[in-house]
N, CA, C and O atoms as a DFTB+ gen file, in Angstrom:
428 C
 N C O
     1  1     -38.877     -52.639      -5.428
     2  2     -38.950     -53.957      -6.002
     3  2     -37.531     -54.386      -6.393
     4  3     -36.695     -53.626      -6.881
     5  1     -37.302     -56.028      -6.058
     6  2     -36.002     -56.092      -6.267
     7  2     -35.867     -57.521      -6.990
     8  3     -36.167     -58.546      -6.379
     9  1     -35.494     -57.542      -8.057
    10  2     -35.115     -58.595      -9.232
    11  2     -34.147     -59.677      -8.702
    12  3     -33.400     -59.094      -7.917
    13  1     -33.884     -60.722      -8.757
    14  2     -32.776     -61.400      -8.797
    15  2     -33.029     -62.679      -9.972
    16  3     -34.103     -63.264     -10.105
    17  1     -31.991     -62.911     -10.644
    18  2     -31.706     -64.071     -11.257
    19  2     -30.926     -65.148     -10.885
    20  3     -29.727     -65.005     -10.648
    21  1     -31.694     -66.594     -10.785
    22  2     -31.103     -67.471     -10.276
    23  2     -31.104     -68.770     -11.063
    24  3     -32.117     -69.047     -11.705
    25  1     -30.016     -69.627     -11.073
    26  2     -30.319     -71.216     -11.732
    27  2     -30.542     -72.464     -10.211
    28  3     -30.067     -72.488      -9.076
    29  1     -31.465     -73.319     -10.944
    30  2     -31.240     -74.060     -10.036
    31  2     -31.305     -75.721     -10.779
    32  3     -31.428     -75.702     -12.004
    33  1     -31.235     -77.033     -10.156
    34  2     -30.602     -77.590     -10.665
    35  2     -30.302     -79.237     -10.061
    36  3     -29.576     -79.220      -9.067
    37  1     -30.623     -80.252     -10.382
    38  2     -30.226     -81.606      -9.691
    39  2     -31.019     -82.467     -10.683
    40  3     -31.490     -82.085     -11.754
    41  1     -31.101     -83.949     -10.034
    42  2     -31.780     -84.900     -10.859
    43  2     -32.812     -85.391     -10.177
    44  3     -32.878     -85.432      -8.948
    45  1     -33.785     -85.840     -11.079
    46  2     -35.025     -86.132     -10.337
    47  2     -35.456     -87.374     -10.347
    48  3     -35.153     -88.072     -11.314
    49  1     -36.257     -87.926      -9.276
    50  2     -36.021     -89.091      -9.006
    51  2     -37.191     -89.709      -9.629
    52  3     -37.590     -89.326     -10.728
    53  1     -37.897     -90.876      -8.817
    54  2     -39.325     -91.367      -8.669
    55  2     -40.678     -90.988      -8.449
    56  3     -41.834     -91.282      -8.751
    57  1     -39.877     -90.065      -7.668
    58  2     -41.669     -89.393      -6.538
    59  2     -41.306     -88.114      -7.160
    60  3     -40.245     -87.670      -7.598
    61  1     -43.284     -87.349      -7.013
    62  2     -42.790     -86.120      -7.589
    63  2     -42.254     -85.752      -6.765
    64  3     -42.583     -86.320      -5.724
    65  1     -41.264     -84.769      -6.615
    66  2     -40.614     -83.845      -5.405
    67  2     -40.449     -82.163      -5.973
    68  3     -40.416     -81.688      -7.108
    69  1     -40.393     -81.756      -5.067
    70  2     -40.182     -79.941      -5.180
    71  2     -38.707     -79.692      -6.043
    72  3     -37.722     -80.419      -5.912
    73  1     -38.771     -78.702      -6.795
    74  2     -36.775     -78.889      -7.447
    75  2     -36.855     -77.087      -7.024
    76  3     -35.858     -76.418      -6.753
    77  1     -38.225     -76.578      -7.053
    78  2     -38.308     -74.688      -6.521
    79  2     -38.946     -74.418      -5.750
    80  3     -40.082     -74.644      -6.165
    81  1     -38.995     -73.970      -4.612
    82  2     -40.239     -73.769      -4.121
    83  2     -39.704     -71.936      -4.246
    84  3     -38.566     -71.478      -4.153
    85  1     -41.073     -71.181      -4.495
    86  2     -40.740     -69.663      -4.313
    87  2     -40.766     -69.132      -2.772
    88  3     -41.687     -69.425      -2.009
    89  1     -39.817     -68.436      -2.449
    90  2     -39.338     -68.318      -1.109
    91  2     -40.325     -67.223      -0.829
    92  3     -40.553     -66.526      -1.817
    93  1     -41.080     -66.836       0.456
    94  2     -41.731     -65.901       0.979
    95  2     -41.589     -64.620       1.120
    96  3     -40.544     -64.166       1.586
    97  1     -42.986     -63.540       0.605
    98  2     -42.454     -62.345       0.268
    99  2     -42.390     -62.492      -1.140
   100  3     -41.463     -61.682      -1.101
   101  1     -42.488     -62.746      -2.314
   102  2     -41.685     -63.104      -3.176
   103  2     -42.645     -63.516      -4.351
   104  3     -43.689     -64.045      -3.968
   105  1     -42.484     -63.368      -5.777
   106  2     -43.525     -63.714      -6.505
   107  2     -41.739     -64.380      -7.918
   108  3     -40.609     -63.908      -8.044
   109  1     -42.304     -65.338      -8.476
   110  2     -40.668     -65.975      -8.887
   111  2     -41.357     -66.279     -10.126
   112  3     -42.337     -67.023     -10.093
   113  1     -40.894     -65.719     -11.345
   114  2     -41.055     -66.524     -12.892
   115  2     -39.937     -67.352     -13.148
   116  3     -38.788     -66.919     -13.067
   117  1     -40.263     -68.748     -13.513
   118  2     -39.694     -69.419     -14.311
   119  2     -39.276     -69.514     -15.741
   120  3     -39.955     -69.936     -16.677
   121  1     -37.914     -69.003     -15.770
   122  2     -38.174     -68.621     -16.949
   123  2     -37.461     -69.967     -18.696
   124  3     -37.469     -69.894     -19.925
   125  1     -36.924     -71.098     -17.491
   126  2     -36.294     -72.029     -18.997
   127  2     -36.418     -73.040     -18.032
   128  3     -36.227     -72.641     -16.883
   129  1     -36.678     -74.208     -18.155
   130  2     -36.557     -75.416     -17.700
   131  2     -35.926     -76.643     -18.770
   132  3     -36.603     -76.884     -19.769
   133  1     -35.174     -77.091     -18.648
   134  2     -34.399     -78.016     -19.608
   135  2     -34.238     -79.168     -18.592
   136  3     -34.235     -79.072     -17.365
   137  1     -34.053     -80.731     -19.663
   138  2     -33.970     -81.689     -19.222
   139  2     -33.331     -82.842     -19.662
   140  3     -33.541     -83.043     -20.858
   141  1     -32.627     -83.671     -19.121
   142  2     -31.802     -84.156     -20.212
   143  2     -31.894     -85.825     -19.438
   144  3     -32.029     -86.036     -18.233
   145  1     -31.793     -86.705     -20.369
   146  2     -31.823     -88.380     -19.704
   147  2     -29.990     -88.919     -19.551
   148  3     -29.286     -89.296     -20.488
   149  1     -29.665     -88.821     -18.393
   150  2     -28.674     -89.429     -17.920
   151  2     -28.653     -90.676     -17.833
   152  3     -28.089     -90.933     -16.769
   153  1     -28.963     -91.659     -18.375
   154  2     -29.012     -93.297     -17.758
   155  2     -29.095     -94.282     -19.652
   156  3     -29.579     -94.035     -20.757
   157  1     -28.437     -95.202     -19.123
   158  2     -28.782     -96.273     -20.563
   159  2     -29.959     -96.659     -21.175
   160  3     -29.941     -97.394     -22.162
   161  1     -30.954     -96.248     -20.699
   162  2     -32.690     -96.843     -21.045
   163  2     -33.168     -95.173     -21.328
   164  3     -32.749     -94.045     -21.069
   165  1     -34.306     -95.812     -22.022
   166  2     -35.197     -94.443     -22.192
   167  2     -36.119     -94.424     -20.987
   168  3     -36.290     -95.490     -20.395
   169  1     -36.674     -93.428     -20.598
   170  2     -37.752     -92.292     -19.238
   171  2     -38.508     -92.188     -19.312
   172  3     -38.985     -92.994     -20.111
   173  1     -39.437     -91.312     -18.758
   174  2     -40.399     -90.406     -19.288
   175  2     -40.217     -89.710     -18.066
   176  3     -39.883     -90.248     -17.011
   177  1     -40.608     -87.621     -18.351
   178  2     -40.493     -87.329     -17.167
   179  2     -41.866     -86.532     -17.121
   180  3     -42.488     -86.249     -18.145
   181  1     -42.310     -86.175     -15.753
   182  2     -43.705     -85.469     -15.435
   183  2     -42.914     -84.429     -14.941
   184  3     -41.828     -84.499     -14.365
   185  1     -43.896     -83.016     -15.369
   186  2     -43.853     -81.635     -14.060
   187  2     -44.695     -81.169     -13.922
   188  3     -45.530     -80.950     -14.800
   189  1     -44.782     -80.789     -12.529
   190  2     -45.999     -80.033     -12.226
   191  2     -45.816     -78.872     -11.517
   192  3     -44.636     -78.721     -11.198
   193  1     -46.805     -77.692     -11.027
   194  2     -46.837     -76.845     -10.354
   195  2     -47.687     -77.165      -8.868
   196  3     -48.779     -77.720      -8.988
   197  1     -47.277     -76.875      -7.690
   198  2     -48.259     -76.940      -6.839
   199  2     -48.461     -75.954      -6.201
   200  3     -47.538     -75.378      -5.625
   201  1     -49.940     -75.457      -6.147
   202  2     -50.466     -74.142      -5.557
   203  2     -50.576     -74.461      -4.329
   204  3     -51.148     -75.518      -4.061
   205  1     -50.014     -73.559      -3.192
   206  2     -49.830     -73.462      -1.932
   207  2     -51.518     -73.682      -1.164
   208  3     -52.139     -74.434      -0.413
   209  1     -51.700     -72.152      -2.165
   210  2     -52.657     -71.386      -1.883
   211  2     -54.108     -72.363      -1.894
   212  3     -54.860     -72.433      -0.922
   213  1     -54.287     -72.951      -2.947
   214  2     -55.161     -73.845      -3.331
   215  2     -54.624     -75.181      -3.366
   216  3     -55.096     -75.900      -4.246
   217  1     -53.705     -75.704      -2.580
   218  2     -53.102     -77.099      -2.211
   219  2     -53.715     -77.995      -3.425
   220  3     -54.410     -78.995      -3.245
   221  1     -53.231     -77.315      -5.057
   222  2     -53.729     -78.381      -5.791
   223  2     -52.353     -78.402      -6.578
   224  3     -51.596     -77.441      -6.709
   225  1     -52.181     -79.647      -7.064
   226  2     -50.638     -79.969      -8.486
   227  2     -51.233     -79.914      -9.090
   228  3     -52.336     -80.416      -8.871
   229  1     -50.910     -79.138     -10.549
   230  2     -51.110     -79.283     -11.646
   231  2     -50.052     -79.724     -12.551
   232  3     -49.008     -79.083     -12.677
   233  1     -50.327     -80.929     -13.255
   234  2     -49.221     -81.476     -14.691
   235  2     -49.229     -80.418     -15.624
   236  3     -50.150     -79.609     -15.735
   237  1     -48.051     -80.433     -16.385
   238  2     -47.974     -79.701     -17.639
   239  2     -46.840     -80.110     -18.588
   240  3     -46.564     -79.502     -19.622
   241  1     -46.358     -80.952     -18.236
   242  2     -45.785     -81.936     -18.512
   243  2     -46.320     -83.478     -18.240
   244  3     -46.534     -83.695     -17.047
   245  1     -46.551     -84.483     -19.048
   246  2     -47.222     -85.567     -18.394
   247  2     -46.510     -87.010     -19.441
   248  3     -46.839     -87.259     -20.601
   249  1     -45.595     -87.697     -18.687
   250  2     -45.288     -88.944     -19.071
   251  2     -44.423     -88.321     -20.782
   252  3     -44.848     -88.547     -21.915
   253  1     -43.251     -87.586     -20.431
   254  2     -43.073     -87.219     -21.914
   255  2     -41.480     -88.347     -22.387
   256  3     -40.319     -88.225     -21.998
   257  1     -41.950     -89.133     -23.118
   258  2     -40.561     -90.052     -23.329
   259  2     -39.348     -89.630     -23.796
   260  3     -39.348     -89.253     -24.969
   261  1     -38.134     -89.582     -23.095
   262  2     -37.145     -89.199     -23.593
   263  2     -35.837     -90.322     -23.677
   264  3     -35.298     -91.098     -22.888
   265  1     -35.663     -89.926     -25.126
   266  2     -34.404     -91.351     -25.263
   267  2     -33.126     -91.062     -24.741
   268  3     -32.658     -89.980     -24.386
   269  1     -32.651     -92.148     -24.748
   270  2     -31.006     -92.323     -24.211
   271  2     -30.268     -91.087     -24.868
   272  3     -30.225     -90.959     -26.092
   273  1     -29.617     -90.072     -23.885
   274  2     -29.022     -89.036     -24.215
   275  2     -29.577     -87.890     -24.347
   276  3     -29.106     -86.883     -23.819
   277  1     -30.903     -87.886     -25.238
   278  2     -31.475     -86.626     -25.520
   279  2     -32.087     -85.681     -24.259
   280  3     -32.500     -86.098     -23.178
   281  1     -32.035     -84.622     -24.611
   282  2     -32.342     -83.589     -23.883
   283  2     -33.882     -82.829     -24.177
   284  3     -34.557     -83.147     -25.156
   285  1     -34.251     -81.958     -23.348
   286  2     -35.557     -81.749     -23.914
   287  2     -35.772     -80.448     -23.186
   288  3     -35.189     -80.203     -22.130
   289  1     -36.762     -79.473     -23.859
   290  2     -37.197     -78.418     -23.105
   291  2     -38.484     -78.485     -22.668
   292  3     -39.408     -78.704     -23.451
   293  1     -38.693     -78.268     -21.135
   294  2     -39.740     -78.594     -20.550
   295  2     -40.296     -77.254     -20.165
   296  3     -41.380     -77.361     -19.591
   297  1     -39.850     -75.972     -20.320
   298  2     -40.625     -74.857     -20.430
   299  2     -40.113     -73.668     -21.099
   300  3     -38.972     -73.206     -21.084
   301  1     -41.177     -73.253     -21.696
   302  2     -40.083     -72.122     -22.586
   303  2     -40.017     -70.921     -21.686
   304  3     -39.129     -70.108     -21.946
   305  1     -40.767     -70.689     -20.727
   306  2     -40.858     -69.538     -20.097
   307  2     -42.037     -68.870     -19.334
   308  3     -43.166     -69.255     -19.638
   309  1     -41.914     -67.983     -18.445
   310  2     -43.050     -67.000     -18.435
   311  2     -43.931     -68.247     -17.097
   312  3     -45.079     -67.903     -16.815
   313  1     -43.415     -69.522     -16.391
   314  2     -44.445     -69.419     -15.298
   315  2     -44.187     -68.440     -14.208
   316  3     -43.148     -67.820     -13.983
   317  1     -45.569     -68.410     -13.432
   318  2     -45.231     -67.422     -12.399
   319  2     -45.968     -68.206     -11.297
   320  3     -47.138     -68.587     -11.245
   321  1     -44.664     -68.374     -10.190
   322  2     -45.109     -68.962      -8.740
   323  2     -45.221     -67.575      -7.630
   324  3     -44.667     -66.477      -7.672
   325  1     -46.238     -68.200      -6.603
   326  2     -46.013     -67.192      -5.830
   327  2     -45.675     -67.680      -4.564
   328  3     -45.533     -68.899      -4.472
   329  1     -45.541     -67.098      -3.728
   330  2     -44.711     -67.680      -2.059
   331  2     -45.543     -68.845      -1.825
   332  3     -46.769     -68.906      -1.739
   333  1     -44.338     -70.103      -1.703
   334  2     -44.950     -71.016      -1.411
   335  2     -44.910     -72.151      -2.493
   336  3     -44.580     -73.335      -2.545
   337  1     -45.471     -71.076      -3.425
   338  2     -45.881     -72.297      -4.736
   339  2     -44.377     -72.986      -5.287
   340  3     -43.371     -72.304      -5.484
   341  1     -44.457     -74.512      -5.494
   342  2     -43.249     -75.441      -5.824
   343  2     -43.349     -75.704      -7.428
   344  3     -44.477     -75.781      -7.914
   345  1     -42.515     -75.806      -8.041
   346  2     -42.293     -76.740      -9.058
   347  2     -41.746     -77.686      -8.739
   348  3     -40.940     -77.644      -7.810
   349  1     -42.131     -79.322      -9.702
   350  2     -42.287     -80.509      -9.046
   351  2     -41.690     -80.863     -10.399
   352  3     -41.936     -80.192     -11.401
   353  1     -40.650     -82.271     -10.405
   354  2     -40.351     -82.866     -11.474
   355  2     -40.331     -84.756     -10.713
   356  3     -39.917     -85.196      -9.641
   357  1     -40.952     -85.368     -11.838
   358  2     -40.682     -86.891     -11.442
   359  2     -40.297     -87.286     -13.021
   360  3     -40.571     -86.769     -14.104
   361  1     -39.494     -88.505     -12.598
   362  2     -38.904     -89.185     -13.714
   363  2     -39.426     -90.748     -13.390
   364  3     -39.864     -91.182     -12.324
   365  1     -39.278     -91.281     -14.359
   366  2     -39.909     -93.135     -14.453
   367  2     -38.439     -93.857     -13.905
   368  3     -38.686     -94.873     -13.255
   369  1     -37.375     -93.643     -13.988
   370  2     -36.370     -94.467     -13.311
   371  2     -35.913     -93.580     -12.536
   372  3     -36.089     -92.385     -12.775
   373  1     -35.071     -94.127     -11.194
   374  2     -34.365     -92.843      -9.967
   375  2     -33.047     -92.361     -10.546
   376  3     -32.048     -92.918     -11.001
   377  1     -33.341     -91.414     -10.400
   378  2     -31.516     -91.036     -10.588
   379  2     -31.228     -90.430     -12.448
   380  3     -30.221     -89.978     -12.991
   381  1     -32.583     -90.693     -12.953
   382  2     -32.574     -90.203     -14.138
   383  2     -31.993     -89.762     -15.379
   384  3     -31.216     -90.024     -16.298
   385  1     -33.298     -88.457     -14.589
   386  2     -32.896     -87.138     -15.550
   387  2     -32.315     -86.464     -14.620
   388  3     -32.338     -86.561     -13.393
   389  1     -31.605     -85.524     -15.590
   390  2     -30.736     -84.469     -14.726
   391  2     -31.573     -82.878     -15.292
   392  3     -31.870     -82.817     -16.485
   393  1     -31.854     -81.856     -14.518
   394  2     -32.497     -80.776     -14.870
   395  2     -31.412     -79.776     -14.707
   396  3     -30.276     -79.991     -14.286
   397  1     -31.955     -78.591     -15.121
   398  2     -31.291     -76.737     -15.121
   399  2     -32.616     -76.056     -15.256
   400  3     -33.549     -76.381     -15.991
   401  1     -32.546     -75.176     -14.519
   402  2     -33.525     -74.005     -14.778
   403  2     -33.265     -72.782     -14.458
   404  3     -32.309     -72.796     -13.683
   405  1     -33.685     -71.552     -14.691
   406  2     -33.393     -70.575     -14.709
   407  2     -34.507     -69.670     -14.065
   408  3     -35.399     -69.699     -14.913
   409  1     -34.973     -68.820     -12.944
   410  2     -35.735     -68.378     -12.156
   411  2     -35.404     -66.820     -12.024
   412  3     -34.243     -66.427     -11.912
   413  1     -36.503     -65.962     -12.046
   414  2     -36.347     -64.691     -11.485
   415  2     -37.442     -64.278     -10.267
   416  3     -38.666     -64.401     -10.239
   417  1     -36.663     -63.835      -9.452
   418  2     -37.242     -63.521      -8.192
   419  2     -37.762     -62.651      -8.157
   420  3     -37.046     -61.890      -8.808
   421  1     -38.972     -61.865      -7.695
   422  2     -39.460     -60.101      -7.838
   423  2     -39.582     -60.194      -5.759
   424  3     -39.996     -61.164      -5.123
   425  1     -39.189     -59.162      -5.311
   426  2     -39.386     -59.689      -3.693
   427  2     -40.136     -57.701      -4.173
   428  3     -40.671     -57.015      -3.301
């Protein structure tokens, strides 16, 4: 069994979109997700998980308002994707929020 630690990282737009998908072979905890509002107006941002396996999204995050500047933690830890499975972030304006997260790989 082989560990790796990784960050990953960009801004999220309109549509939900993938920001992880867990690479094949591979079972990946998420372990910090942070989020921060880059733009002059206040947001709101959504995240979800989508199961490969069971082609369903789930929210866990839903419409959370964040003001001009502030930052926010959107997971404290401990999800677990498996090959395939994406984490998804959408924001209410494009170009947003800006994210960081922090991922461990088990292959």
């Amino acid at each position: 069994m082989t560990m790796t630690n990784k960050n990953f990282s960009g801004t999220a737009g309109t549509t939900m979109t993938a920001v992880y998908t867990c690479p094949a072979s591979t079972t990946a905890v998420i372990n910090l997700l942070q989020a921060t509002n880059i733009i002059s107006g206040q947001v709101t941002v959504n995240v979800a998980i989508f199961d490969t396996s069971a082609t369903t999204e789930t929210k866990f995050v839903a419409n959370s308002p964040m003001n001009v500047g502030s930052s926010i933690s959107l997971l404290g830890g401990g999800l677990v994707l498996e090959a395939g499975d994406e984490l998804r972030i959408q924001s209410s304006a494009n170009s947003s929020v800006g994210f960081v997260g922090s991922v461990t790989e088990i292959v």
